[in-house]
Structure formats: structure tokens, C-alpha cells
ZAMARGU-4260 file (C-alpha; in steps of 0.2 Angstrom, whole numbers, plus 5000, padded with zeros to 4 digits):
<rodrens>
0) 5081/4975/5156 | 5083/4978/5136 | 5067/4979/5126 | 5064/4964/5115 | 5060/4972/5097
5) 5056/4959/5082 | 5058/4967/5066 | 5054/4961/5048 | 5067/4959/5038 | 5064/4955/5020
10) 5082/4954/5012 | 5083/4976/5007 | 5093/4988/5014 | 5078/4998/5024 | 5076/4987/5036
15) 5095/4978/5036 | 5097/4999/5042 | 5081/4998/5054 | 5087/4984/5064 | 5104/4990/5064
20) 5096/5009/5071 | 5088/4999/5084 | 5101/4990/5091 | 5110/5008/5093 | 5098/5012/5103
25) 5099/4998/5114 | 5085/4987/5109 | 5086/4967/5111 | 5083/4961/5092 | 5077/4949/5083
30) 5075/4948/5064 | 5060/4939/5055 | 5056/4937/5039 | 5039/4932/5032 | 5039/4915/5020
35) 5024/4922/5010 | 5027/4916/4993 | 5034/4900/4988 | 5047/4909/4978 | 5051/4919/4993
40) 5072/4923/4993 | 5078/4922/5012 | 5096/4921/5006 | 5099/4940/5009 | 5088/4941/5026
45) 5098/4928/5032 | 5116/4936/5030 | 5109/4953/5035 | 5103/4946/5052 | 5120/4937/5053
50) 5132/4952/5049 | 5121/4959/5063 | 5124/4947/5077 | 5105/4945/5078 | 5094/4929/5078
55) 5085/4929/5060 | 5066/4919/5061 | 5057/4913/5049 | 5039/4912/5048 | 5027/4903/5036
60) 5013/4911/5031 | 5011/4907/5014 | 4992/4901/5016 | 4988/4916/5023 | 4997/4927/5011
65) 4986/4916/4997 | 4969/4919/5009 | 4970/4936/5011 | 4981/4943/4998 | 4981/4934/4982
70) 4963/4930/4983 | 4958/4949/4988 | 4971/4953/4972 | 4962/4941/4958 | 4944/4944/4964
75) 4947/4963/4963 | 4953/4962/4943 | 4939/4949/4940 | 4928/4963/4947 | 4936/4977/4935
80) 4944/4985/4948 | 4963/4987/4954 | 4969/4982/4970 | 4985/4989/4980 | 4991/4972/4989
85) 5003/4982/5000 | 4990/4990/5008 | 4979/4973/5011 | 4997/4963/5017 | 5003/4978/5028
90) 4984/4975/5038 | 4982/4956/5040 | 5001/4948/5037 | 5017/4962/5041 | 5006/4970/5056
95) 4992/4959/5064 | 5000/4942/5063 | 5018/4949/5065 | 5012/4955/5082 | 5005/4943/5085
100) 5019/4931/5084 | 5030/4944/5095 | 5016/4943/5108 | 5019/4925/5109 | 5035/4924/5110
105) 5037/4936/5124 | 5043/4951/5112 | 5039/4972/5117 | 5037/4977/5101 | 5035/4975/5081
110) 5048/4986/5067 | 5048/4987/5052 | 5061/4997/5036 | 5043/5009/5032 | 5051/5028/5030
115) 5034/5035/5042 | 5034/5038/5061 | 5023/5033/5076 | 5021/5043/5089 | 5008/5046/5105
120) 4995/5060/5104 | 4995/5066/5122 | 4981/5077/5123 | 4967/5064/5110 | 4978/5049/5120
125) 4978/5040/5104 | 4993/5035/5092 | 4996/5042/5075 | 5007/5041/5061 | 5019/5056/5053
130) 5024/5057/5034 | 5042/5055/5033 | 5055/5069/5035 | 5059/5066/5015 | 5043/5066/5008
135) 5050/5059/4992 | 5052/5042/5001 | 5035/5043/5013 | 5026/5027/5013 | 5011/5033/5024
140) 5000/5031/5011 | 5000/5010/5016 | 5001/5012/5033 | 4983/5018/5036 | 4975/5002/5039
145) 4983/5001/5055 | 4974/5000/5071 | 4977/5008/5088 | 4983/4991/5097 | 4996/4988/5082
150) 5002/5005/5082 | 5006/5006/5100 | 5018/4992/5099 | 5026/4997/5083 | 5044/5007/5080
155) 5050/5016/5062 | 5065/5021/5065 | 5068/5027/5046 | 5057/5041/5050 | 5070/5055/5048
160) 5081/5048/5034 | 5085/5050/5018 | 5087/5034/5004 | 5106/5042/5003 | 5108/5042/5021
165) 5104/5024/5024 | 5112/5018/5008 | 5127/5029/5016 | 5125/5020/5034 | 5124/5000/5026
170) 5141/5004/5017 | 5148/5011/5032 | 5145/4994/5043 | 5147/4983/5028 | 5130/4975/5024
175) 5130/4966/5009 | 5113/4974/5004 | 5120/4993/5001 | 5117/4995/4985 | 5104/4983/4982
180) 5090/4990/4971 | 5074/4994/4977 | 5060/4983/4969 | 5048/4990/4960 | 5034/4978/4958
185) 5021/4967/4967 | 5032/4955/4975 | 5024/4940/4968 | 5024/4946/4950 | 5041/4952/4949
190) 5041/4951/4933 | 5024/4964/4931 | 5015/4952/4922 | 5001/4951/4929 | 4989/4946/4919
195) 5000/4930/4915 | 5000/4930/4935 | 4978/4931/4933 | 4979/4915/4921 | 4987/4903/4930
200) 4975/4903/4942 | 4956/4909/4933 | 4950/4912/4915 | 4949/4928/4912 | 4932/4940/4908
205) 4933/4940/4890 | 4934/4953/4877 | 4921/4965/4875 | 4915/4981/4870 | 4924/5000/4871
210) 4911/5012/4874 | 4912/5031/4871 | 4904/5047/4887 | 4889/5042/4875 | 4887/5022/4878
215) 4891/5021/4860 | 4904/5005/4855 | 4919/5013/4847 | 4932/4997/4848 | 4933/4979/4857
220) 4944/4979/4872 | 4954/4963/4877 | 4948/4959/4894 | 4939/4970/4910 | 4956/4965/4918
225) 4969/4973/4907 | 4964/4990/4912 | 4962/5002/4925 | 4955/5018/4927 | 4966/5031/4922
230) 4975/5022/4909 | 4980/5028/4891 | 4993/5017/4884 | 4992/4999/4881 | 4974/4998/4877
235) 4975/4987/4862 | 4970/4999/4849 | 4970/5018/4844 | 4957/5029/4839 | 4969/5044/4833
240) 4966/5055/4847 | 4972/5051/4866 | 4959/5040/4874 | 4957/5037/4893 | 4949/5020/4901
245) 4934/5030/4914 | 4925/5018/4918 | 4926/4998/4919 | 4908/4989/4921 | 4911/4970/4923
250) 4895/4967/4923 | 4891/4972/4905 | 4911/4970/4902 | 4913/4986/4893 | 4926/4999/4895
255) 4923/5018/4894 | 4934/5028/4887 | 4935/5049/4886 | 4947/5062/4880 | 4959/5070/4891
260) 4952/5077/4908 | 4936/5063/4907 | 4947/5053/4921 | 4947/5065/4933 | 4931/5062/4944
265) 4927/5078/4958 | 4917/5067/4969 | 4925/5049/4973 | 4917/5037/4988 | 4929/5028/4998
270) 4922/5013/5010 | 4929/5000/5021 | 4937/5017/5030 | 4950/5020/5045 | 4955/5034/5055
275) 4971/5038/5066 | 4968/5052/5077 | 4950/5047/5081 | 4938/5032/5078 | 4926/5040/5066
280) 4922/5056/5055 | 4909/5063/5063 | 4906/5080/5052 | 4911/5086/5034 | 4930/5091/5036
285) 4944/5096/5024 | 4960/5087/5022 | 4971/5083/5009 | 4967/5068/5000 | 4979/5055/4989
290) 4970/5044/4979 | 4986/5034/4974 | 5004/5030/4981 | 5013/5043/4969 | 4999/5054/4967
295) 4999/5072/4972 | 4990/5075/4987 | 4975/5087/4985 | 4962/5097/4997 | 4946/5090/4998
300) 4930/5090/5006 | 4928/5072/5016 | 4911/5069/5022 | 4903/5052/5033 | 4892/5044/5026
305) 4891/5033/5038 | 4903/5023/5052 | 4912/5014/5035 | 4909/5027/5021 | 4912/5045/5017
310) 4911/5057/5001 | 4925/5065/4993 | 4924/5081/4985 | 4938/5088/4975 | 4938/5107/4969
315) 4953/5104/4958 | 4956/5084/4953 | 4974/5081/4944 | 4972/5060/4949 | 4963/5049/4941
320) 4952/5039/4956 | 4951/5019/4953 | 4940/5008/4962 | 4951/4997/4973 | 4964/5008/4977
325) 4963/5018/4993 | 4959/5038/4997 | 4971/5041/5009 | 4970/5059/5021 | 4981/5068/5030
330) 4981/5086/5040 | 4999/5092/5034 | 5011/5077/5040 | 4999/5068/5050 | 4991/5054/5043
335) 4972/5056/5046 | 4966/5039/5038 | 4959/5032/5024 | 4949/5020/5014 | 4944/5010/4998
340) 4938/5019/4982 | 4922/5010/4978 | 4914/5025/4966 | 4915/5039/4956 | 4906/5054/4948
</rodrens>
């Protein structure tokens, strides 16, 4: 008897390609896309699932995306830090309550277009996840919140594919999302406004004081939540020399800035932590460590704290840590975990 397989298909030609992959190699599937957002387009899911031959589902969780999401994401900027929603939608909406619905309905397993692998650990019996084959297109780095029962009873099979080679495949069988362009935004600001997004729904922390390595007010900023740490341009003012935001303090609402190389912190703190190969950092251990989606990775020294917290300790820092994004570790291609940058020094 065929293995029933639901996959997420949102409308894009990664996982129009996935569900196609998986019916090659014999699985009974079933597309699903999630109704997160009111403005959520189903039109291209729809015709994907139906130039498949495959059922196509559709789920509303539009309450939950707002109870966990879009809350999680406005609290954060109130708070003068930046969120990664990917990473806090992966864990409670595309993962936990996708497999939860394919549990109920009778379903083997989960899938999903993310260019990572799962595989079993024979000799720690535990599952973990590999970088893709193309690390230009990895998307590990979002998938480190997943647990051991999610993992076990999920497929990726982008793993060892180019974005060539499955643009190159949907042409072949005629999907209608070939060529469709890869978004580049938050999904429910497609527009990247986001501090238009931020209004409609709070009144913003108002403007305040810049503030110089020395506490000193050198300029008024526009609002803690229209910057980020790291950030050079867009700041609302200059100061004839290139300024970097290094620290956000909503409680005082000011801004730091410092000249190049201020932003890069050697020691960050990441809590709220999660690990593949085992259940906790027990001792100091070396990995490399991303500190954002496109940043380069980099050897660190990652140390518990406790059960939810560790140290990280850079000997050479090129990225900039903000609080709200995630320190993510791997040992070579093997995702080792992660967790939530909370501090800096």
C-alpha cells in the first residue's frame, strides 16, 4: 500500500516540483495549502495540484497565523528587536499543525519545497537535518526549531537540487509556475513596508534620542522600530561619516550608533534554544555559527548556560548579531541547532 504524503503547497515552483518528485517515487499525494492571511492567493496552488492529478486542500489557519505570528512579529519591533517570522511560522503553523492535520486524516507523512534533507542518525537514533547539496539555496537555517516527532514524519525531496534544475524539471511537465519569481519578502508585507504594516494595528514608540559608544545624543531617531542592529542606511539623518545602529534600548528609546566594525559583537547570547542531534549542550563545543539567513557562517565557541541558553564566542565576527533573530549551528552540513539572539557584548 502507497504511503500517503501531504505536502504544502503554496502557489511557487519548489514545492509544484516537490509534490511532483514524490509522486515519482511512488507516494499517494495530496496537496495543502495553508489560508494564513486574508490576502492569501490560492489561485496558482490550485492549478498546480490540478495539472498534478492530486487533490489540493485547503486549510484556515488565519487565527493562528495572527496568534502566533503576527503577534510574535509586532511585539518584537515594539520591543526594539527584529524578528525572523519564517522561523516562528516553520514551528507552530507549516510543521506542528500541518502534521497535525496529516495525522488526522490518516496521512504517513508531512513535505514540504524547503531545499534541506532529513535523515535518521543510526548510531545517536535521533533525526537530523543536512544543508542542501547547493548551498546557495540552503534553507536550514529555518528549519532548526523542528522537533524529533516532526522530523521523523517529514520528507524534503529538494535536497540535491539546483533552482536550475527544478525550474528545468516544471517546464519539462508543463507547470504553469516555471518561471514564477521567487518572493522576496515577508509574505504578509509584500510590499516591504513594514512599518506601514506596524501602524495599522499599534502606535508606534516615538521619536527619540541617537546616542554615540559614549551615551552622548548626537541626533533624533524616528522610532525604536525603524531600525535594526546592523543597519547603516536609512537612518533619517547623516553625520558625515558611516554610522552603524549597535544597540536599540526601548526602554530609554534611544539608538546607539558607532563607526564601522562597532556592530560586530564577539560574544552574543542566544536563548529559547534547540538542538538536532541531541537534546541539550552539555559542555563548551565549537561549531559554526550563522547569525542571520544570508550571513556567512563562522567558528564559534558555544557554551550552556543552562537547558534554554548558551554563549557564543566569536574569534573573528563579520555579522552583525540582532536580538530577535536566531544563532543557528552546524558541524559541517549538519544542522546542530539553534536559538534566539537575546544579547550582546
Amino acid at each position: 500500500m502507497k504511503k500517503r504524503v501531504m505536502i504544502g503547497i503554496s502557489g511557487g515552483v519548489d514545492s509544484a516540483v516537490a509534490a511532483y518528485l514524490l509522486l515519482k517515487e511512488g507516494y499517494d499525494v495530496v496537496g495543502v495549502t495553508l489560508n494564513l492571511w486574508k490576502e492569501t492567493d490560492l489561485t496558482d496552488a490550485k492549478k498546480v495540484c490540478d495539472m498534478l492529478g492530486i487533490e489540493h486542500l485547503v486549510f484556515d489557519f488565519i487565527r493562528e497565523f495572527e496568534q502566533y505570528v503576527i503577534n510574535n512579529f509586532i511585539d518584537e519591533y515594539t520591543r526594539g528587536r527584529t524578528p525572523n517570522p519564517c522561523i516562528v511560522c516553520n514551528r507552530y503553523l507549516k510543521f506542528e499543525m500541518l502534521l497535525k492535520k496529516a495525522e488526522e486524516l490518516g496521512f504517513d507523512y508531512i513535505a514540504t519545497g524547503h531545499y534541506a534533507r532529513v535523515e535518521f542518525d543510526e548510531n545517536t537514533k535521533r533525526y537530523v537535518i543536512r544543508k542542501s547539496v547547493y548551498d546557495k539555496k540552503d534553507q536550514s537555517y529555518v528549519l532548526y526549531r523542528l522537533t524529533q516527532d516532526q522530523l521523523a514524519k517529514t520528507l524534503m525531496p529538494l535536497y540535491s537540487y539546483s533552482k536550475e534544475e527544478i525550474r528545468a524539471i516544471a517546464e519539462k511537465i508543463g507547470l504553469n509556475v516555471a518561471n514564477k519569481k521567487d518572493s522576496q519578502d515577508i509574505c504578509f508585507i509584500p510590499d516591504g513596508d513594514y512599518i506601514s504594516f506596524l501602524k495599522r494595528y499599534i502606535t508606534l514608540p516615538p521619536i527619540g534620542d541617537f546616542l554615540d559608544d559614549e551615551g552622548k545624543k548626537i541626533g533624533e531617531h524616528l522610532g525604536i522600530a525603524s531600525y535594526t542592529i546592523g543597519q547603516r542606511k536609512g537612518l533619517g539623518m547623516t553625520f558625515g561619516k558611516p554610522m552603524f545602529v549597535t544597540k536599540i534600548d526601548a526602554k530609554s528609546n534611544t539608538v546607539t550608533l558607532s563607526e564601522s566594525g562597532g556592530q560586530f559583537k564577539k560574544t552574543v547570547y542566544a536563548k529559547e534554544t534547540n538542538f538536532l542531534p541531541f537534546e541539550f549542550l552539555d559542555k563548551p563545543q565549537k561549531f559554526l555559527c550563522k547569525l542571520r539567513y544570508s550571513s556567512h557562517p563562522e567558528e564559534a565557541l558555544i557554551t550552556p548556560i543552562d537547558k534554554d541558553k548558551v554563549k557564543i564566542e566569536f574569534e573573528n565576527v563579520k555579522s552583525a548579531a540582532c536580538p530577535g533573530q536566531s544563532a543557528v549551528f552546524y558541524d559541517g552540513d549538519i544542522l546542530i541547532g539553534g536559538g534566539i539572539i537575546y544579547n550582546m557584548e
